[in-house]
C-alpha positions in Angstrom: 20.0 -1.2 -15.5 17.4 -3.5 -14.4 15.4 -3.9 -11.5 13.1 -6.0 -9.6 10.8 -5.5 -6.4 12.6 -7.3 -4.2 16.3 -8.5 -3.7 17.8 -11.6 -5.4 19.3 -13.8 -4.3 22.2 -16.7 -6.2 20.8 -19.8 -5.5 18.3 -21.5 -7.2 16.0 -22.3 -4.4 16.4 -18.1 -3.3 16.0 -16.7 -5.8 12.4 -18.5 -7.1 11.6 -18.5 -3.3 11.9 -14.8 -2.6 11.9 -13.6 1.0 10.7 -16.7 2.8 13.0 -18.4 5.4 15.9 -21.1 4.7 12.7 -23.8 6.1 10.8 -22.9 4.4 12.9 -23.1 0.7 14.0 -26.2 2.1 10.6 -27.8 2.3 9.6 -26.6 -0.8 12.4 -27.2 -2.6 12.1 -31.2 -1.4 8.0 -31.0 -2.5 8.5 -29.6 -6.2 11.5 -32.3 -6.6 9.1 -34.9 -5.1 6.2 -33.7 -7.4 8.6 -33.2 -10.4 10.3 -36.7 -10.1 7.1 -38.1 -10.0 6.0 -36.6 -12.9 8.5 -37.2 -14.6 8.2 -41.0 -13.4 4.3 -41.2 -14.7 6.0 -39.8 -18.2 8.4 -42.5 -18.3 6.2 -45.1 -17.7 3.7 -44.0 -20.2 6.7 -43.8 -23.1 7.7 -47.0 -22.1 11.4 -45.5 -22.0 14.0 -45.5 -19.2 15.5 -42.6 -17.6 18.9 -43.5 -15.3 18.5 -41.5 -11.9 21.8 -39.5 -13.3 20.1 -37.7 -16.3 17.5 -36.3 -14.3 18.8 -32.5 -13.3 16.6 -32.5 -10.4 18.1 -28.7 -9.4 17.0 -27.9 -13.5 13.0 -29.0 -13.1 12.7 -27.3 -9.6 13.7 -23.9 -11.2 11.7 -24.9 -14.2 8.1 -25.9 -12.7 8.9 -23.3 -9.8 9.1 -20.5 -12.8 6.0 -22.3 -14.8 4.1 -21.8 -11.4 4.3 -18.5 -10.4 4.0 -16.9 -14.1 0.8 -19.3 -14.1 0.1 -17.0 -10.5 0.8 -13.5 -12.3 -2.4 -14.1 -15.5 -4.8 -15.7 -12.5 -3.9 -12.5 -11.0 -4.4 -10.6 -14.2 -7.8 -12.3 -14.8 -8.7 -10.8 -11.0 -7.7 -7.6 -11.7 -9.4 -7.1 -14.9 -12.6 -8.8 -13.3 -12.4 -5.6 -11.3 -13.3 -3.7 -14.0 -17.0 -5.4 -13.6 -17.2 -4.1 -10.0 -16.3 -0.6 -10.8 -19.4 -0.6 -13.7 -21.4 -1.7 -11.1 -20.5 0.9 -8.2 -20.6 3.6 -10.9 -23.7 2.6 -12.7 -25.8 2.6 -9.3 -24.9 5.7 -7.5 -25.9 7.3 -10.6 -28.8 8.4 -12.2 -31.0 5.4 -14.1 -31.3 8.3 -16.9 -27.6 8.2 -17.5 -26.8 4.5 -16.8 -26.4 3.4 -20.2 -23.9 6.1 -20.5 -21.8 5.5 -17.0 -21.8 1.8 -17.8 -20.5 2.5 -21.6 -17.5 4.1 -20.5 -16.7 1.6 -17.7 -16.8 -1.0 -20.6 -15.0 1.1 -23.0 -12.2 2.4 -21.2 -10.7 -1.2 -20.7 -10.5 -1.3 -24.7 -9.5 2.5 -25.0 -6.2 2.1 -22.2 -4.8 -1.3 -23.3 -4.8 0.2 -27.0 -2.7 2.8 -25.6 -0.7 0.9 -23.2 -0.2 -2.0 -25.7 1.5 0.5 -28.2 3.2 2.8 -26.1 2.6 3.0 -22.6 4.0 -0.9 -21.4 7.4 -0.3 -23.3 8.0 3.6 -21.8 7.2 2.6 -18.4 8.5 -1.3 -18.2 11.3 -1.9 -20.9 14.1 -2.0 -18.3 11.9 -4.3 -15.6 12.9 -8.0 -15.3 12.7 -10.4 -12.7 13.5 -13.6 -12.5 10.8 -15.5 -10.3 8.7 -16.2 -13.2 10.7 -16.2 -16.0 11.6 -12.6 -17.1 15.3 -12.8 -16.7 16.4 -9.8 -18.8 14.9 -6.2 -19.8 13.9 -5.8 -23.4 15.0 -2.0 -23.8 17.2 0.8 -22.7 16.7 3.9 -21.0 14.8 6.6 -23.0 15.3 9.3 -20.8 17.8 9.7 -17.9 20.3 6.9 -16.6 21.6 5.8 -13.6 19.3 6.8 -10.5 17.9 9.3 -12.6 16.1 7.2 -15.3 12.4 8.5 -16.2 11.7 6.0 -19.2 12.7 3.4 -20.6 11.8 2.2 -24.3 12.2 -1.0 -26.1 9.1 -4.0 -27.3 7.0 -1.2 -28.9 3.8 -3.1 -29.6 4.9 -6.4 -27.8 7.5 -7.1 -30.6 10.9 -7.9 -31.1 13.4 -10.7 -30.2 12.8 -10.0 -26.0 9.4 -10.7 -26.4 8.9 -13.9 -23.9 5.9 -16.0 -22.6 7.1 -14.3 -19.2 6.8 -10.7 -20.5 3.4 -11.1 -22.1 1.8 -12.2 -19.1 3.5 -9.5 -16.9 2.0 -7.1 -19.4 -1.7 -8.4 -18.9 -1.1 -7.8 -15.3 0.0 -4.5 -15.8 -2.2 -3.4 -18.5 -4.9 -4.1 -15.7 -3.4 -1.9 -13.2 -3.5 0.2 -15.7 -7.1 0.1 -16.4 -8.3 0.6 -13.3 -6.2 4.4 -13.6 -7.8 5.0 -16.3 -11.3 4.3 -15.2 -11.3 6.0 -11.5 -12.3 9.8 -13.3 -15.1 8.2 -15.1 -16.6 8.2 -11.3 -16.2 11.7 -10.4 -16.9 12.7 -14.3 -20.2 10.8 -14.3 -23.6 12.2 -15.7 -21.8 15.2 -17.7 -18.9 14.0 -19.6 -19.3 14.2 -23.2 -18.3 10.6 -24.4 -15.6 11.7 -27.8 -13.7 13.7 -24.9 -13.6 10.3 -23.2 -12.3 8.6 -25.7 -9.2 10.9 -25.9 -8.8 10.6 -22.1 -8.6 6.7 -22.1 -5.7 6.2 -24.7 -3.8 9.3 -23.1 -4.1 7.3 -19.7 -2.8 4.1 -21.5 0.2 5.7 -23.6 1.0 8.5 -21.2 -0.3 9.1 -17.5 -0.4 5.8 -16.3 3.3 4.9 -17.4 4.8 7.8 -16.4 4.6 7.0 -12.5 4.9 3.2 -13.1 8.2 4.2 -15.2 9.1 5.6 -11.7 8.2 3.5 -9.3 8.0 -0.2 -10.7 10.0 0.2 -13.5 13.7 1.2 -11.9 13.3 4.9 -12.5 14.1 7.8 -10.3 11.6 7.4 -7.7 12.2 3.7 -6.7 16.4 5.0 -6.5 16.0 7.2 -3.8 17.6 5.1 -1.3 20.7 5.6 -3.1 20.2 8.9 -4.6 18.6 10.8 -1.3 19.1 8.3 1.2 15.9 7.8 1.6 15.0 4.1 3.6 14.4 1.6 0.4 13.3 4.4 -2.3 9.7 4.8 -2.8 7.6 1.9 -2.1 4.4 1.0 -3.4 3.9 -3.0 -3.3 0.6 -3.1 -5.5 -0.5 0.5 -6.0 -1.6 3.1 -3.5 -0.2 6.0 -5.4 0.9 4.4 -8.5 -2.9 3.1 -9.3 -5.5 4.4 -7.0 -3.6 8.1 -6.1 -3.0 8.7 -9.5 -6.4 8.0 -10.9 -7.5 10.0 -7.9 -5.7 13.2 -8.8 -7.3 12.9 -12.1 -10.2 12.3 -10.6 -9.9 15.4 -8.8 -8.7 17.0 -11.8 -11.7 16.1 -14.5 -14.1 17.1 -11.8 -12.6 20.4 -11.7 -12.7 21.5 -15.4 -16.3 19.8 -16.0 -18.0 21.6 -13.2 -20.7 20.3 -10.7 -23.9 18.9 -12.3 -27.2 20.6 -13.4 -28.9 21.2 -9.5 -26.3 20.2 -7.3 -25.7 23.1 -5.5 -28.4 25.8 -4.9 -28.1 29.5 -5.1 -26.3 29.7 -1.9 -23.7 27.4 -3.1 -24.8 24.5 -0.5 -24.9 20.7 -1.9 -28.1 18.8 -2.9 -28.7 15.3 -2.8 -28.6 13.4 -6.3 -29.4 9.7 -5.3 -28.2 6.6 -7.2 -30.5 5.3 -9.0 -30.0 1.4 -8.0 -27.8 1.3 -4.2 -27.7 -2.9 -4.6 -25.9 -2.8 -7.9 -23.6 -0.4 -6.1 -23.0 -3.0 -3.1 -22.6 -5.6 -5.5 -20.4 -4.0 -7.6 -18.5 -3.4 -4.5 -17.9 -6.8 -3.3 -16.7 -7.6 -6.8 -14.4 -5.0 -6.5 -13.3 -7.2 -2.8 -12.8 -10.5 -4.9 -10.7 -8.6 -7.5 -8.3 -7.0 -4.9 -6.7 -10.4 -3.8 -5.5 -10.8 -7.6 -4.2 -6.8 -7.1 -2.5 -7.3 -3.5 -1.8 -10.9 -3.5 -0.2 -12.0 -6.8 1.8 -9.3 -6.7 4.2 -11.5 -5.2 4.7 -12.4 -8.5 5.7 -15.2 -7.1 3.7 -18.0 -5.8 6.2 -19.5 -4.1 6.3 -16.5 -2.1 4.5 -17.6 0.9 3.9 -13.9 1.6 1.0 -13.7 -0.7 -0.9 -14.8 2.7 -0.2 -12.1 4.8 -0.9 -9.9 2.0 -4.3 -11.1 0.9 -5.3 -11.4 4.5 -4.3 -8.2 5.6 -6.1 -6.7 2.7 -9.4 -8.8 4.1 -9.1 -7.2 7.1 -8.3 -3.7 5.7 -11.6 -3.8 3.9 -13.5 -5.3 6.6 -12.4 -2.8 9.2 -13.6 -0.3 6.5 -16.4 -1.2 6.2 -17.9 -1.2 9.8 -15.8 1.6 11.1 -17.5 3.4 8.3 -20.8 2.1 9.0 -20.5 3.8 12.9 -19.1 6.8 11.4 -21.7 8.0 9.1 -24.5 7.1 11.8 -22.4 9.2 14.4 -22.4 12.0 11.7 -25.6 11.5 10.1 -28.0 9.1 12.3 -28.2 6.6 9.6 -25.7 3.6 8.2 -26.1 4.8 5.1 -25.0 1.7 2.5 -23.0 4.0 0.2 -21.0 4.9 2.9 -20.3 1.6 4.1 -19.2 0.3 0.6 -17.1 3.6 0.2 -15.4 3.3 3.4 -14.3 -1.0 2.3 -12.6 0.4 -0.7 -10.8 3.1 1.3 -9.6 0.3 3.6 -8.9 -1.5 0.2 -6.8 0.8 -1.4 -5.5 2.3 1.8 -3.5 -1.1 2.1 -2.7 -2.0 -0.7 0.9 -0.3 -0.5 1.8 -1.6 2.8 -0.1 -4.6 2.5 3.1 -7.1 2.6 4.4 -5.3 4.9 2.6 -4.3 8.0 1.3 -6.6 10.6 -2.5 -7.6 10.8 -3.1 -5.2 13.5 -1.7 -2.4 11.2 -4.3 -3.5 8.7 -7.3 -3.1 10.7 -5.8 0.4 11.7 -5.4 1.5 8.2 -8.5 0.2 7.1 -10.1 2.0 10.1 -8.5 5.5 10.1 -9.1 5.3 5.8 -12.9 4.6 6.4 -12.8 7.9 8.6 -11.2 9.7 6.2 -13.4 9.4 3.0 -16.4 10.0 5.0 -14.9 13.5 6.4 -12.9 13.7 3.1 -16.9 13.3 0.9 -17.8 15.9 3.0 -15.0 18.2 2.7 -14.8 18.0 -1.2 -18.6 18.5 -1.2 -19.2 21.4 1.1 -15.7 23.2 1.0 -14.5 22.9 -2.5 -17.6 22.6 -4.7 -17.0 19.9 -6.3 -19.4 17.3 -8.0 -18.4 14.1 -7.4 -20.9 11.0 -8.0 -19.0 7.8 -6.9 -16.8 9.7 -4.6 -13.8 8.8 -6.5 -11.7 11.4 -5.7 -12.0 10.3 -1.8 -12.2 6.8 -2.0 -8.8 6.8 -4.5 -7.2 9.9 -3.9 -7.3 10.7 -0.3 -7.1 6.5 0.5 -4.7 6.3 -1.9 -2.0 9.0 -0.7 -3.0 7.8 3.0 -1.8 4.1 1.8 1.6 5.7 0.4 2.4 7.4 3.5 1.2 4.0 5.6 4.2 2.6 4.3 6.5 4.6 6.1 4.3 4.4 9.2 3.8 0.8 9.8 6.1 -1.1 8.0 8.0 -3.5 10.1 10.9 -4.7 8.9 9.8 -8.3 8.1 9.7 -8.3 4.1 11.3 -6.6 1.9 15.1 -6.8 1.9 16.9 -5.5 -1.1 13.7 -3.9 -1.9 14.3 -1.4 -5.3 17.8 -3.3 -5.3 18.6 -1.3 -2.2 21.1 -2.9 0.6 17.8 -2.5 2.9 16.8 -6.2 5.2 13.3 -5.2 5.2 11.0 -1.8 4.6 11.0 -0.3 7.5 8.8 2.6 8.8 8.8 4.7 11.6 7.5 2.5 14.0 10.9 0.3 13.6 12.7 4.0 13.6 13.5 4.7 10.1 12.2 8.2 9.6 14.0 7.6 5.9 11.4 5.5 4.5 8.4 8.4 5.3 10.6 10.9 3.5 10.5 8.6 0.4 6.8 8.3 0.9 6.0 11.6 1.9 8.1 12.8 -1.9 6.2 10.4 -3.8 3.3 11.9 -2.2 4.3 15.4 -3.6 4.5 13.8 -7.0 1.7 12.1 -7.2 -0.1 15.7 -6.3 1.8 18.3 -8.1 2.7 15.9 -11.1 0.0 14.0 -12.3 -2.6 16.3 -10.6 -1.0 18.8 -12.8 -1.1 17.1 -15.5 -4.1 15.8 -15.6 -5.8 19.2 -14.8 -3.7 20.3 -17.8 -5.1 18.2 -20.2 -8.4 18.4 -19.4 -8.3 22.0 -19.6 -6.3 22.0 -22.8 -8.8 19.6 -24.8 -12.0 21.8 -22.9 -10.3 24.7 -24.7 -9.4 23.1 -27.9 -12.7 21.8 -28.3 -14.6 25.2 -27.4 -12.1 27.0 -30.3 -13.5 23.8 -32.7 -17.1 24.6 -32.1 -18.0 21.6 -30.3 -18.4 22.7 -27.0 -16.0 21.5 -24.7 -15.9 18.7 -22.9 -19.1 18.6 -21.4 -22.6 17.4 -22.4 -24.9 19.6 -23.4 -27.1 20.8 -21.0 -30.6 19.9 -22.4 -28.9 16.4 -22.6 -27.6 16.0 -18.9 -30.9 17.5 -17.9 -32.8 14.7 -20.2 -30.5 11.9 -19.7 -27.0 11.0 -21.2 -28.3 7.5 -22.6 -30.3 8.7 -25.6 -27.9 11.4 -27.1 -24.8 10.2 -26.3 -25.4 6.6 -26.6 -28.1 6.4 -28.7 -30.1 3.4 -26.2 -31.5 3.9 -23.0 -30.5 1.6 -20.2 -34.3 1.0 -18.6 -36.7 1.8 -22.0 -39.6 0.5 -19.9 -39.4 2.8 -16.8 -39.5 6.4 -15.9 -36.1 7.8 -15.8 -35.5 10.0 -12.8 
């Protein structure tokens, strides 16, 4: 069983021009023979050899420099995504303490290392061995099922390590983008974790993210497994979709998020005696802003280039609506927390772009402009109220607001799909006999359901098990002698940076 993102089609010109109308193929079949011929021409000329007009297989070089092009569009998106990993350092590092920077930055830096280990041995093959698709090159899976069959597969298996005989150019660059989707799981709880987490339990929590959490729902979702099937196997609208990672990415770091949070506890002073929340500034509020529109340049390699294609003249809706997703965000949430609070404060603004961010990045290629500026304005409202609520309600500690910004934005994002979708892209979405995702603004209650399920997951599932291994390594720890989990308190109370990382970040300043 194999299966790709979107439908595919017989023809050459369809099926490396996915989803874009018959005028469209047309003209661009007629511009990459034109530029091809003309290479070819310049090559020619330069060999001093002649080429009769009946060897050259024009149909051939269109499918070949269409294929070349848009695996060339998958690493530039690659190289985005992992840029990203630069903006979240930066958030992190400056809505937290400058006595623990050297610490928050460490694991931001280490945790891209820690996951792709993880992913490169074991997660990429269990999540994506059955995924091919044929726009850029990857024309066959490289390994069975594992686990399950049919509509009910849960992993797949094969290219342990990036080896074997189905190891292709085309693979290898779809696993650097997904390793980076992957690394942006894996580095969402070092947010809400911040300023307490002792740094050998981190260690174990990145390769566990690469080798296990992260593929399980990509398995799912992107990979062909159960969750993507539900159009056939519950008749739900086109199965679970998720174009670049609502839920898959940003809901399921989220959950862990939540989770680590949980088990570590709230920091030295948070809350007084009565239980009510104290202010811990950052430490350095431009970094954070910064860090923040790095994280904006990176999202058009997440949202956009997952076209995979680009020759998919979609990729413009789709970085464009997420533009005006995160713009929305960003001032809705700038009148929001003055309404509530009487100031714009700036963390608040750059909290509620990334809602609007990864709010739409799961309906992103599929909702109209107007959509997008909706969902980025309704997410901004959200993680303010959602900050709040997770701050005065549940008692929990969390820095970078993390477990708003990509939980709560995240499963909002999921369920957006089967809101605004409307009809336009999409058909034969999951291999489904769908014409386009539809949500319930086109009538299709269906697609909701499948959201609204993968919701459920995404919350009792990965929630569960991330809570369960935290817990589990807290406990084995503790039984070891070594404490848990969490810092010591004499070092979160002095700073993180000298005993856990053996360098301050700012040696010429009072830490505070």
């Amino acid at each position: 069983m194999t299966t790709r993102f979107r439908s595919v089609r017989d023809s050459v010109v369809t099926d490396h021009f996915p989803d874009v109308s018959r005028r469209q193929s047309s003209f661009l079949k007629r511009f990459l023979v034109a530029m091809t011929i003309s290479s070819g021409a310049m090559l020619v000329v330069g060999g001093g050899a002649a080429l009769a007009a009946d060897e050259f297989d024009a149909e051939a070089a269109v499918t070949s420099l269409a294929t070349a092009t848009n695996l060339l569009w998958v690493v530039l998106g690659a190289a985005l995504v992992i840029f990203m990993q630069a903006g979240f350092a930066l958030v992190e590092t400056g809505f937290c303490r400058a006595k623990h920077a050297s610490h928050v930055v460490a694991t931001n830096f280490a945790i891209f290392g820690l996951g792709f280990v993880g992913f490169f041995f074991v997660g990429f093959p269990l999540a994506f061995g059955g995924f091919s698709y044929s726009a850029f090159g990857l024309n066959a899976p490289i390994g069975g099922s594992l686990i399950g069959s049919g509509e009910w597969v849960f992993l797949w298996k094969g290219g342990w390590a990036l080896s074997g005989g189905g190891i292709t150019p085309a693979l290898i660059g779809f696993f650097l983008y997904m390793v980076a989707f992957m690394d942006t799981v894996a580095t969402i709880p070092t947010g809400s974790m911040a300023e307490r987490w002792k740094w050998g339990s981190f260690v174990i929590w990145g390769f566990f993210c690469g080798a296990v959490y992260y593929p399980l729902m990509a398995a799912w979702t992107w990979g062909g497994g159960w969750l993507s099937q539900t159009w056939s196997s519950m008749n739900l609208g086109a199965g679970y979709v998720d174009f670049a990672g609502s839920g898959v990415v940003h809901a399921v770091g989220g959950v862990a998020a939540f989770a680590g949070a949980k088990v570590l506890g709230a920091r030295i002073g948070k809350f007084d005696k009565d239980g009510n929340p104290r202010a811990i500034p950052g430490h350095h509020i431009p970094m954070a802003m910064l860090g923040t529109f790095i994280l904006l340049f990176g999202w058009f390699g997440f949202n956009a280039a997952s076209t995979f294609a680009a020759t998919d003249v979609q990729f413009a809706v789709v970085a464009t609506n997420t533009a005006i997703a995160g713009a929305f965000g960003a001032v809705v949430a700038m009148f929001w927390i003055t309404k509530r609070t009487g100031k714009p404060d700036p963390g608040m603004m750059a909290n509620g772009m990334l809602a609007g961010l990864v709010a739409i990045t799961a309906p992103c290629a599929f909702v109209a402009p107007w959509a997008a500026a909706v969902i980025g304005s309704i997410a901004a409202i959200l993680v303010i109220e959602s900050v709040f609520f997770v701050e005065r309600k549940l008692k929990l500690d969390d820095p970078v607001g993390a477990i708003s910004v990509h939980g709560v934005g995240g499963l909002f994002g999921v369920l957006c799909v089967g809101i605004f979708s409307n009809g336009s892209y999409g058909a034969g979405w999951n291999l489904s006999d769908s014409e386009g995702v539809e949500g319930i603004i086109k009538g299709n209650w269906g697609q909701l359901g499948a959201q609204a399920l993968a919701v459920a997951v995404i919350i009792v599932f990965n929630g569960g098990l991330a809570y369960t291994f935290f817990k589990v390594q807290d406990i084995v720890s503790k039984r070891m002698g070594k404490g848990g989990i969490r810092s010591k308190a004499e070092d979160e109370i002095s700073g993180l940076d000298l005993p856990e990382m053996g360098v301050y970040a700012y040696p010429e300043f009072v830490k505070s």
